[in-house]
C-alpha positions in Angstrom: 105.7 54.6 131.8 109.6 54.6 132.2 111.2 57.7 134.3 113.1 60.3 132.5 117.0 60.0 132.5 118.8 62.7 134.4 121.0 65.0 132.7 124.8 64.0 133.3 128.3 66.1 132.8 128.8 64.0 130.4 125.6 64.8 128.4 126.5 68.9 129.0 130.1 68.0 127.3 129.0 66.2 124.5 126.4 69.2 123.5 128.5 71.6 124.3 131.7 69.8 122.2 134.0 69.9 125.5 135.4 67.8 127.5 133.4 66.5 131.0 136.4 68.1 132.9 136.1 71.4 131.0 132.1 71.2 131.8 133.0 70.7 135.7 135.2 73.5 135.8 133.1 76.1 134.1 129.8 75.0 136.3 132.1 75.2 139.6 133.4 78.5 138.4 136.9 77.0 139.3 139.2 80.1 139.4 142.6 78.1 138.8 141.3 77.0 135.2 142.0 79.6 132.1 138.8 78.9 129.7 137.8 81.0 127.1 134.5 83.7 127.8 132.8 81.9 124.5 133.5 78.2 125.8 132.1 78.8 129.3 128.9 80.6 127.9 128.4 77.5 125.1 129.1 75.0 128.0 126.2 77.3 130.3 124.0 77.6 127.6 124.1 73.8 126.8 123.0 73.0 130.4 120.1 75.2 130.6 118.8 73.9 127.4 119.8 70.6 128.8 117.7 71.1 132.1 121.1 70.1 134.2 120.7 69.4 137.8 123.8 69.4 140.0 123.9 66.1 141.4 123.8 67.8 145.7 120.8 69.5 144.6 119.3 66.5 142.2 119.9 64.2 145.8 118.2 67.1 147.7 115.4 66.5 145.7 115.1 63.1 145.9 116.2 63.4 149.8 113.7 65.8 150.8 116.7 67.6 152.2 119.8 68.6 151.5 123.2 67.4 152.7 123.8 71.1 154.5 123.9 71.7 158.1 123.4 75.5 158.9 125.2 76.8 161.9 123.7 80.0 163.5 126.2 82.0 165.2 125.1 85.3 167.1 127.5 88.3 167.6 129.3 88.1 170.9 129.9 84.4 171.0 132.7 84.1 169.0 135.8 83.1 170.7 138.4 79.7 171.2 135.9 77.5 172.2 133.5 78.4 168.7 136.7 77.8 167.0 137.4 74.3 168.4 134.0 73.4 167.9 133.4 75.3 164.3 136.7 72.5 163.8 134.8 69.4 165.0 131.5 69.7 163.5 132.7 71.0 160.3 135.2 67.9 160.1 132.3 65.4 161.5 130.0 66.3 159.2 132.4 66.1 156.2 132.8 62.5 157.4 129.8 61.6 156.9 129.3 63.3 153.5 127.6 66.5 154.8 129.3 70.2 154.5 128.5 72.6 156.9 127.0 76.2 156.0 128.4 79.0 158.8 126.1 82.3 159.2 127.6 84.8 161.5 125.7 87.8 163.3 121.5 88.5 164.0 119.4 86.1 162.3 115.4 86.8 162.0 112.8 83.9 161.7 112.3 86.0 158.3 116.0 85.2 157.4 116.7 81.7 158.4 113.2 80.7 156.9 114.5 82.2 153.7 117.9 79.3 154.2 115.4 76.7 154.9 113.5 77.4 151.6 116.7 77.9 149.4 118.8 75.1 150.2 116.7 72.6 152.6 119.2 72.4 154.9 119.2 68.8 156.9 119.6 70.6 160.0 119.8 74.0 161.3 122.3 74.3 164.9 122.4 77.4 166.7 125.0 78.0 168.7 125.2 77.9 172.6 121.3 77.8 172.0 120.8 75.6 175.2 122.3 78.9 177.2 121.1 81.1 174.9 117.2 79.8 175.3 117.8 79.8 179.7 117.7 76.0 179.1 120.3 73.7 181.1 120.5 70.1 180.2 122.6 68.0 183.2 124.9 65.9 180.1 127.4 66.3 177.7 125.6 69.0 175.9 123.9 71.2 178.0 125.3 72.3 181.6 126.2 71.0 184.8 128.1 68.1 184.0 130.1 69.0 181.1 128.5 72.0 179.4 128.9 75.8 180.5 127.4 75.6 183.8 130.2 73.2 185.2 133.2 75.0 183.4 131.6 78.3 185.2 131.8 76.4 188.9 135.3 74.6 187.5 136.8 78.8 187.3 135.2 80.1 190.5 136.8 77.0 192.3 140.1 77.1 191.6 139.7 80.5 192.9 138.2 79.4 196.2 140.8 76.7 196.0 143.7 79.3 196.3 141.7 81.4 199.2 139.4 83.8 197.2 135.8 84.5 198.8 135.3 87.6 197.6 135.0 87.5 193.7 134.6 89.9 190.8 133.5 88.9 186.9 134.2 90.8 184.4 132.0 90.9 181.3 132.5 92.0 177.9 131.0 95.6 176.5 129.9 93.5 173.2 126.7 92.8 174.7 127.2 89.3 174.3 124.0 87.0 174.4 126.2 84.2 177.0 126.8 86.9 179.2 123.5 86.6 181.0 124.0 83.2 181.2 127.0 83.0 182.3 126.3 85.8 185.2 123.2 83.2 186.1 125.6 79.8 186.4 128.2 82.3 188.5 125.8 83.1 191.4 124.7 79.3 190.9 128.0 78.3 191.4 129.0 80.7 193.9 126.1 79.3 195.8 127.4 75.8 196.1 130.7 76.6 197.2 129.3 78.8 199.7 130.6 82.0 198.9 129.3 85.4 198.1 127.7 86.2 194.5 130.5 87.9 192.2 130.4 91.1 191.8 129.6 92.2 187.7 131.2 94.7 185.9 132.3 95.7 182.4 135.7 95.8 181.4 135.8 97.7 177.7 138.0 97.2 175.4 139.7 100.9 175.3 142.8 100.3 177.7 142.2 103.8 179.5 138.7 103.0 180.0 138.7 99.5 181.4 141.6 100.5 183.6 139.3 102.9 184.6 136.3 100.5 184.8 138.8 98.0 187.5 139.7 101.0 189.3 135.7 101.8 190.1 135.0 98.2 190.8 137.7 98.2 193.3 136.9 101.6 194.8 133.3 100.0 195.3 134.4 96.4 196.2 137.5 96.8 198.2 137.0 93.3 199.7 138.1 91.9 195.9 140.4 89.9 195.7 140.1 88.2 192.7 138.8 88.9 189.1 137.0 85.8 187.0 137.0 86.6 182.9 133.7 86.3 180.6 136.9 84.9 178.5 140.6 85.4 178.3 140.3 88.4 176.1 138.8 90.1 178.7 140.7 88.5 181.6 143.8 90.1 179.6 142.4 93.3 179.4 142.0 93.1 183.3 145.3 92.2 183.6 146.8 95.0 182.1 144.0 97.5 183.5 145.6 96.1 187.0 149.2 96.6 186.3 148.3 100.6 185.0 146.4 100.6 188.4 150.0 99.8 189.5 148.7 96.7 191.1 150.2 93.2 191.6 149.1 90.4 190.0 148.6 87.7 192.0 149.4 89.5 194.9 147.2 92.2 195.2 144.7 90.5 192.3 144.5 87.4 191.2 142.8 86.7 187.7 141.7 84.1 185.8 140.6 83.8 182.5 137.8 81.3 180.5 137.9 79.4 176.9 141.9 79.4 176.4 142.7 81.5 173.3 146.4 81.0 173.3 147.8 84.5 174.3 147.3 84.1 178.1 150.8 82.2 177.9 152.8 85.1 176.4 152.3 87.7 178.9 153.6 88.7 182.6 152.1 87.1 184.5 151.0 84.3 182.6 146.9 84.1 182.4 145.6 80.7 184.4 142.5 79.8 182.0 140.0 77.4 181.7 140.6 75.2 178.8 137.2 73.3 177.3 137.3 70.4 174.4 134.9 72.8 171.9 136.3 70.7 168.7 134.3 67.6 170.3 131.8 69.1 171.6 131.4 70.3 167.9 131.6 66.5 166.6 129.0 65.6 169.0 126.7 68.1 168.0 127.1 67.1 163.9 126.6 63.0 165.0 123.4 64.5 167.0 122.4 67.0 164.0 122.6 63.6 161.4 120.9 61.4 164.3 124.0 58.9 164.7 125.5 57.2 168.1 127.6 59.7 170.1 128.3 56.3 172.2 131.9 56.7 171.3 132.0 60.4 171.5 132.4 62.0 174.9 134.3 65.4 175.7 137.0 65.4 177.7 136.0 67.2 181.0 137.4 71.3 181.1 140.3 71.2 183.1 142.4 74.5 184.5 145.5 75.5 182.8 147.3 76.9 185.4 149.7 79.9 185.7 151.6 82.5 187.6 148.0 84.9 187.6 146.6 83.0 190.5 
């Protein structure tokens, strides 16, 4: 018994009297093409009747998946590095035929099971899920050679490196899901170099308040002398908390921000940051995602940009 042909564009057109072009642009919903209200419900009606399949989800079919990867990304994490790596595995994975699905904020089991029954997604990525999950993986992709866990120890350092025992870190007031993490690879790292743990605190975003948050830390912590950043947003906000505090940056404080987001250059004193390659990172996690080499593929290490804030 012979299989049944599948329905083509070309089949839609020629029941619907249009052309395949016209057919492509009224089932993309192509906003940039003016076609009448009666041709576009003919050329809809004509592939329902038709029993039209497009060809993604006709592949998915055959597949047993479909040629989606769904990036989970939880509120808090966003930042320079996401971006970079948003960059590389979005660009990877359109190499290799694949386009990448981006869902931002809390996701259930209840929600991303729904994903996984509505579009069979090849793979499903969350990010910073090694951290996230209190799992670190000594490679590329995890922590203490090129993941989070080294470019923690690579900050703290360069402030030991320039005379700085006595550290704060200051967190975001986003709650963010790497700040536990983060906290965790900090006393980690602070071990190994033989100083103190940091001290935490919480620098909020309102300029009166986080000036007020620096000015407690250092009424508690006198011995500070340097401030790490959960990221450079927040090292910035530090910075300017310090100079309302009407004190001297590097002088009095030195600070250092994480995850270079650009603006750290543009304001007195610069921000020294730590700058990490997130757009390979992201094209090693789409080659891993789609089960190809990632021989060819390695990160360059984090390395410190630095300025006049340290």
């Amino acid at each position: 018994m012979g299989t049944s042909r599948r329905v083509t564009l070309n089949d839609v057109a020629a029941a619907s009297g249009v052309s395949r072009a016209t057919v492509s642009f009224v089932l993309n919903d192509d906003p940039h093409q003016t076609i009448s209200a009666a041709t576009r419900d003919r050329v809809k009606e004509a592939a329902r009747t038709l029993g039209y399949v497009p060809h993604g989800v006709a592949r998915a079919l055959r597949e047993g998946t479909s040629r989606v990867v769904v990036l989970n990304i939880d509120a808090g994490t966003e930042g320079a590095y996401s971006r970079g790596y948003l960059h590389g595995l979005d660009t990877e994975l359109a190499a290799h035929d694949h386009v990448l699905l981006v869902r931002h904020g809390r996701h259930t089991a209840q929600s991303t099971q729904q994903v996984l029954d509505a579009i069979a997604p090849r793979a499903v990525i969350r990010f910073g899920e090694t951290y996230l999950t209190g799992h670190v993986l000594d490679d590329l992709g995890g922590g203490w050679r090129g993941g989070l866990a080294a470019h923690t120890a690579l900050q703290l350092r360069h402030l030991v490196d320039h005379g700085h025992t006595r550290i704060a870190l200051a967190l975001p007031d986003t709650g963010s899901p790497l700040a536990e993490a983060r906290l965790r690879f900090t006393g980690d790292a602070a071990r190994g170099l033989g100083i103190p743990a940091p001290v935490p605190f919480v620098a909020p975003r309102p300029r009166s308040a986080c000036a007020d948050a620096v000015a407690a830390l250092l009424s508690r912590a006198p011995q500070v002398t340097a401030i790490a950043g959960f990221n450079d947003d927040v090292a910035l906000r530090v910075l300017t908390a310090l100079r309302d505090l009407g004190r001297r940056v590097p002088v009095d404080t030195a600070v250092i921000g994480f995850d270079d987001n650009g603006y750290g250059e543009h304001v007195v004193p610069s921000l020294t940051t730590i700058d990490v390659d997130g757009e390979a990172h992201g094209r090693l996690s789409a080659r891993l995602a789609l089960g190809l080499d990632t021989s060819a593929l390695e990160p360059r290490p984090a390395r410190v940009v630095a300025r006049e804030s340290v």
